[in-house]
N, C-alpha and C positions, 0 to 999 in steps of 0.2 A: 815116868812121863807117859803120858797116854798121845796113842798115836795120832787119832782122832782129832787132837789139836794142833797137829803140827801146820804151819804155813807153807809150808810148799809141800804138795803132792805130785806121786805119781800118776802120768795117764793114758791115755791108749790114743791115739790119733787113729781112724778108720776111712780110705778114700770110701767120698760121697759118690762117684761117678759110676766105682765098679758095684753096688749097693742098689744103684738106678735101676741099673742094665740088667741086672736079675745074677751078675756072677755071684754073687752071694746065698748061694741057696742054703748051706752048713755054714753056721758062725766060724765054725773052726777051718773052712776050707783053706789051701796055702796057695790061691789065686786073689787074695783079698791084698792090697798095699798096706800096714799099718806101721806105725813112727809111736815111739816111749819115749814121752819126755816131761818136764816137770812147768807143774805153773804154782803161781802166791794166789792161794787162794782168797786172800783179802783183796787184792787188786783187779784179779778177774771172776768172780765168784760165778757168771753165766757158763757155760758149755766154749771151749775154745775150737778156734776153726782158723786152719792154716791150710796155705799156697803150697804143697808138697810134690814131687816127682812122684809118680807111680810107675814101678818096671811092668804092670801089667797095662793100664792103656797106653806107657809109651809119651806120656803130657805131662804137664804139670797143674794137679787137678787140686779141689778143697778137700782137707782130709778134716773127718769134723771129730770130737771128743767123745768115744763113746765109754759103757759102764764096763768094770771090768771084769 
């Protein structure tokens, strides 16, 4: 089976907020909020964007889909 077809993938949730605000200087910094979770890619084929806790700004900010 090729992975490539599978319907549900993994993905990387990245908060939008800390991104803004420049804490993101290095992709890989460990002051970035990110959430792994899975979506059907036939039902949502766009980019997903969720309402998530971040323990760096202390809110509950959008954390949007980035590439991995």
């Amino acid at each position: 089976m090729a992975k490539s077809k599978d319907v549900r993938v993994t993905i990387i949730l990245e908060c939008t907020s800390c991104v803004r605000n420049g804490l993101n200087v290095n992709k890989e910094s460990t002051g970035i909020s990110r959430y792994i979770t899975q979506k059907n890619r036939h039902n949502t084929p766009s980019r997903l964007e969720l309402k998530k806790f971040c323990p760096y700004c202390y809110k509950h900010t959008i954390h949007g889909e980035i590439k991995k």
